[in-house]
C-alpha positions in Angstrom: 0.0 0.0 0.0 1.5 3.4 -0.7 2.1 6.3 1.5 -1.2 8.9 2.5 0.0 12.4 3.1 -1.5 13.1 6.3 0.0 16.5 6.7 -1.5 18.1 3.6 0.5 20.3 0.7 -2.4 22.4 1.0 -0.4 25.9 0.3 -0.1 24.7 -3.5 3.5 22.8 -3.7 5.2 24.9 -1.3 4.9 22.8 1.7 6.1 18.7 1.8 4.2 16.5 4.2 5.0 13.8 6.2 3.9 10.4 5.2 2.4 7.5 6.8 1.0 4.2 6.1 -3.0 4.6 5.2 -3.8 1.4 7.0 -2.6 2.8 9.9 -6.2 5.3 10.0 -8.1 3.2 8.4 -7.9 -0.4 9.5 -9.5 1.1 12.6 -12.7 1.0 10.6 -15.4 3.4 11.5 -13.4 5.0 14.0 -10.9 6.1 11.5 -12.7 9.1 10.9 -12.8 10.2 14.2 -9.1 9.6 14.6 -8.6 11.6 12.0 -10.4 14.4 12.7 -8.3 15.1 15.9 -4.8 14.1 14.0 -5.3 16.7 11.2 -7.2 19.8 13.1 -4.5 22.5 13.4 -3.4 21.5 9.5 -7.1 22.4 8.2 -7.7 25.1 10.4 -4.4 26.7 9.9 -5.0 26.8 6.5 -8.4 28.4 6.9 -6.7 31.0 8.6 -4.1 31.7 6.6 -5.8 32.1 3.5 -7.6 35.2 5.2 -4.3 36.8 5.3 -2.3 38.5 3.4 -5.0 40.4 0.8 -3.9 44.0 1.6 -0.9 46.3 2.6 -3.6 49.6 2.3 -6.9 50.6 2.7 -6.0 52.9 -0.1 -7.6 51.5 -3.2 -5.1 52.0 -6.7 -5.8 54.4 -9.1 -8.0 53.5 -12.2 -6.4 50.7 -13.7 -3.3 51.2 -11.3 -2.1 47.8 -10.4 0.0 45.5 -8.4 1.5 42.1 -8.2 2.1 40.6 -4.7 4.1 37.8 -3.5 2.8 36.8 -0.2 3.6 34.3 2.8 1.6 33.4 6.2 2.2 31.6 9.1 -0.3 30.6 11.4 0.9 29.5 15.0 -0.8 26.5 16.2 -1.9 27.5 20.0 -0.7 25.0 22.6 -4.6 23.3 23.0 -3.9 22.0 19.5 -0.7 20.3 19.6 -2.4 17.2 21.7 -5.7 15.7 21.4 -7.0 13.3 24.7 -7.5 9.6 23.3 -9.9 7.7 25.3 -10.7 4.0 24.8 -14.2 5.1 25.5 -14.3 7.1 22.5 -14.0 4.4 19.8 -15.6 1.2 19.2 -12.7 -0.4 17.0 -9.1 1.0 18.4 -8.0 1.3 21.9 -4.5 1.7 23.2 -2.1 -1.1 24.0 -1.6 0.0 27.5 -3.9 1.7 29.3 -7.3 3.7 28.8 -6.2 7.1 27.9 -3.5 8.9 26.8 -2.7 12.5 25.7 -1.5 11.7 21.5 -0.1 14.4 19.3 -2.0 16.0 16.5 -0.3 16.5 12.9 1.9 19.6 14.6 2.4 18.0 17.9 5.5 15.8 19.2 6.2 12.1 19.3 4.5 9.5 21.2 5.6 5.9 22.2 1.9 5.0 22.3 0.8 2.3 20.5 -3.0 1.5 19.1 -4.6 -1.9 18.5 -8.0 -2.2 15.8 -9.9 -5.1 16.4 -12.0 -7.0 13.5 -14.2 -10.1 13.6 -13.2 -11.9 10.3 -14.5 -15.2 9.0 -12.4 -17.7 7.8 -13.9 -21.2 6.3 -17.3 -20.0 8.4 -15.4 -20.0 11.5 -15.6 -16.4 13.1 -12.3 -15.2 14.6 -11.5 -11.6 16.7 -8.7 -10.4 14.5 -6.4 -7.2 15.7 -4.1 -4.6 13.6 -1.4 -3.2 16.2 0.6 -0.1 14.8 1.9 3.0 16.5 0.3 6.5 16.8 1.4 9.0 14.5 4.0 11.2 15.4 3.5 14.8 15.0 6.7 16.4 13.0 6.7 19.7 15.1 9.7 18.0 16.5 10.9 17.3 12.3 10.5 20.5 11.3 11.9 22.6 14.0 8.5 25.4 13.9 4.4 24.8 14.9 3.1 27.5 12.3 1.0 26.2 9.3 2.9 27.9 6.4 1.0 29.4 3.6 2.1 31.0 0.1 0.6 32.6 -2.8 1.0 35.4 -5.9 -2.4 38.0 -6.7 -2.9 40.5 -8.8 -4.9 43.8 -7.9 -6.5 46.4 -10.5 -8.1 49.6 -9.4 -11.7 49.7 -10.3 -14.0 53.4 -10.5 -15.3 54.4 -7.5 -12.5 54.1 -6.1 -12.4 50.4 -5.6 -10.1 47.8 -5.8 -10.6 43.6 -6.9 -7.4 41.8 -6.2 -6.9 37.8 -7.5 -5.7 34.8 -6.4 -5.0 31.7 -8.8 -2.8 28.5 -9.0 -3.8 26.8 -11.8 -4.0 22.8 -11.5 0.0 22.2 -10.7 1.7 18.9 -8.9 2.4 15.3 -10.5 0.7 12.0 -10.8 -0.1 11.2 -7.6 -0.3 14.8 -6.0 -2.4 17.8 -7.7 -3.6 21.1 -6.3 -5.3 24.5 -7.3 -6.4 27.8 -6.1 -8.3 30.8 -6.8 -9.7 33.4 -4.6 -11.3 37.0 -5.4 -11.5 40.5 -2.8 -13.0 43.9 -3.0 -12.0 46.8 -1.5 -13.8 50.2 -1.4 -13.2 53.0 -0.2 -15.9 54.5 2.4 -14.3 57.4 3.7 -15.0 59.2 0.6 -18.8 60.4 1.6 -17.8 61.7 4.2 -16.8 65.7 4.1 -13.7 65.4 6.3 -11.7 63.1 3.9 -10.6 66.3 2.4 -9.4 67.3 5.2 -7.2 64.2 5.9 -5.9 63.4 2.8 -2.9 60.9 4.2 -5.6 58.6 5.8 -8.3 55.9 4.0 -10.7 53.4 5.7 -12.1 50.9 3.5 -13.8 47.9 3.3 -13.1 44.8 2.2 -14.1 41.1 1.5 -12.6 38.2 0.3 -13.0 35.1 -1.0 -10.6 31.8 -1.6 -11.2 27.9 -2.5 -8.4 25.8 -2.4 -8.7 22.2 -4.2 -6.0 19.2 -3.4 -6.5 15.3 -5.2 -4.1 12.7 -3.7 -3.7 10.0 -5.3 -2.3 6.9 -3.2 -2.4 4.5 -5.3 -5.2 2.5 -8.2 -8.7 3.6 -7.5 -7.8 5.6 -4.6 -8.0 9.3 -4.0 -7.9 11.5 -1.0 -10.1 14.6 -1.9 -9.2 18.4 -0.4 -11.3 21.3 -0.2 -10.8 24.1 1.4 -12.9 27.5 1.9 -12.2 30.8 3.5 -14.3 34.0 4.1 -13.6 37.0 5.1 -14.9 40.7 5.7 -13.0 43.7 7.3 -12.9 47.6 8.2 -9.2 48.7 7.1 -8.1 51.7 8.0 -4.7 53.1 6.7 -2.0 56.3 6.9 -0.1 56.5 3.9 3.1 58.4 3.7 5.7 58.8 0.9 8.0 56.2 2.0 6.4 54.2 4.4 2.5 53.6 5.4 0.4 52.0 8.5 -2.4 49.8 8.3 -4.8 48.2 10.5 -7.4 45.8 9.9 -10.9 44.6 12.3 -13.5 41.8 11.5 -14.3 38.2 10.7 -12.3 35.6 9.4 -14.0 32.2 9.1 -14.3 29.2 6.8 -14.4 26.1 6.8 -12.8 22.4 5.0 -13.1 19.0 4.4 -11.6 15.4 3.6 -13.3 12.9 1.2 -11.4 9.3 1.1 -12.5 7.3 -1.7 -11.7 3.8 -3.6 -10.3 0.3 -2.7 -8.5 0.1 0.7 -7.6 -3.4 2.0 -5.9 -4.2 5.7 -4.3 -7.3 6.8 -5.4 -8.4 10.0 -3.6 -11.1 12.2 -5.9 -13.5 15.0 -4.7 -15.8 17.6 -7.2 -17.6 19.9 -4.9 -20.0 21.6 -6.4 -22.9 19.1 -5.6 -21.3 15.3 -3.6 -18.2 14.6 -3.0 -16.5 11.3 -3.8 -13.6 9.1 -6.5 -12.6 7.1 -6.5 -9.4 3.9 -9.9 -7.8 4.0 -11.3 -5.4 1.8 -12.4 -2.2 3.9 -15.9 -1.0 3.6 -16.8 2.3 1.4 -18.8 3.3 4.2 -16.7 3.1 6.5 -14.0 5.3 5.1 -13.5 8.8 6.5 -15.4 11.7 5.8 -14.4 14.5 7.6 -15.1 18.7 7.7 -14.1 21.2 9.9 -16.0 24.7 10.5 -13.8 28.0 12.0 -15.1 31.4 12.7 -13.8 34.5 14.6 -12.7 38.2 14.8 -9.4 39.1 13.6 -7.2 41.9 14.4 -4.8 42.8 11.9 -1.7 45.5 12.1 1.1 46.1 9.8 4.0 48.6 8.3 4.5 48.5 4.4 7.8 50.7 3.1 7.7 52.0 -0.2 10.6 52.3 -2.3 9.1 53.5 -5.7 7.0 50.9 -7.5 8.6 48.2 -5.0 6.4 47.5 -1.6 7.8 45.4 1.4 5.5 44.6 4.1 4.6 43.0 7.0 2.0 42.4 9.3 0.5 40.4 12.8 -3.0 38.9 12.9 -4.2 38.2 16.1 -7.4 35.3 16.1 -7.3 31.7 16.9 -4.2 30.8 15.2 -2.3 33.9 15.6 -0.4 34.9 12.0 2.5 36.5 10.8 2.5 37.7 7.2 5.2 39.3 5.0 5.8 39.9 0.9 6.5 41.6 -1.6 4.6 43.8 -4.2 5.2 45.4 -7.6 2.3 48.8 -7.2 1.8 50.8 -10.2 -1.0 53.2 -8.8 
């Protein structure tokens, strides 16, 4: 059986996962969904998070038909609550631990664990029924691997200025990757400028407030092997109040609203598990096909406010900035842009 990526490329190619036998989720049956679920949290909803970021440097809108080109990375910080998840043998009707009844077991940007996890099966075998187990070891995290716990994000867009002093800005990755991995992305914002029916913006010409709202869907297929695929999608809202001072060489900008979205995980095709049983009387082992129903479906829902501030210095046509994000997953963001206003 080949490898699953369980810590998804979801930021189009830019970020390598770490691999681990499928089996290992899914010979635990129906419960391999809700093993999953807890493993992979901070991935998806770091992702959600970070594809909120990084749309602006200004609540100045361009020009009409100014433009700019941006080259943009995000990190979301994965809080401390979701580096561990608590597994209970309670919880599951298929898997329980080795030794013991519980145990604290590291999510996808969590440590390393010792523990180890037995899925139990009744097979048949010449119409004799037998209790049949799959032992194998919890995942590992690779927050130790890696050396950092932010989900990393990257992307390019493109802004035009609009009339009416309005901007749309676009995100796209066409369908990239190889025969077994392929991802793609594309994502749309607006941003208008407000402060312009009001009387006093003539008076304070070096400040804008604006607002904004954005949209981006992110698609990943994963391919493991004949008739099987591992579907991605993710999707991420956001609308804020920017406000912004803009100087020669360098401008401030802050941004206040909601960030939310929300992502799921489709497994799909042939999966089969080898199971071993050992009454005392027989022993042996036993391939069995897994059930379509039983493979894991899983989705994941964030929403929250989000407080964004950030410096961007100006050096002709050519932008460097950087921002903080404070939410859930607190964020760093930083890039480059080439503005023609």
């Amino acid at each position: 059986m080949k490898k699953i990526v369980l810590i998804i490329a979801l930021s189009a190619g830019m970020f390598t996962a770490k691999a681990q036998e499928i089996e290992q989720f899914l010979a635990a049956g129906k419960d391999a969904g809700t093993l999953m679920q807890s493993y992979l949290t901070p991935a998806f909803e770091g992702t959600i998070y970070n594809l909120n970021n990084g749309w602006y440097r200004t609540a100045k809108p361009h020009r009409l038909l100014g433009f700019d080109i941006t080259i943009n990375t995000s990190l979301s910080t994965v809080p401390s609550s979701g580096k561990n998840f608590t597994f209970n043998n309670s919880d599951y009707t298929n898997i329980r631990l080795k030794n013991g009844t519980s145990s604290e077991l590291p999510t996808a940007f969590g440590g390393d664990t010792n523990e180890v996890l037995v899925a139990t099966r009744t097979i048949s075998n010449g119409g004799v029924s037998y209790d049949a187990e799959y032992e194998f070891n919890a995942l590992n995290g690779i927050g130790g691997e890696i050396g950092f716990d932010q989900v990393p994000m990257a992307m390019v867009q493109a802004g035009i200025g609009l009339p009416f002093k309005t901007d749309v800005t676009f995100r796209f990755v066409p369908k990239v990757g190889s025969d077994s991995f392929k991802t793609d992305l594309f994502g749309v914002g607006i941003k208008h400028n407000i402060l312009q029916y009001f009387p006093i913006a003539k008076r304070i010409p070096l400040v804008d407030v604006s607002v904004f709202g954005g949209y981006t869907r992110m698609n990943a297929h994963y391919f493991p092997g004949e008739n099987q695929n591992i579907d991605f999608q993710v999707t991420s809202l956001t609308a804020q109040l920017l406000g912004s001072v803009d100087l020669k060489i360098v401008n401030f900008y802050v941004g206040l609203g909601y960030s939310g979205g929300n992502a799921k995980l489709d497994v799909e095709g042939d999966y089969e598990v080898t199971y071993t049983y050992d009454n005392g009387i027989v022993s042996g082992s036993q391939t069995e096909t897994l059930d379509p129903e039983d493979l894991p479906h899983l989705k994941y829902d964030v929403s929250g406010f989000k407080t964004t501030a950030g410096m961007s210095i100006n050096l002709a046509f050519f932008k460097i900035y950087g921002d903080y994000t404070i939410q859930e997953y607190n964020s760093i963001n930083a890039g480059i842009a080439f503005s023609f206003r």
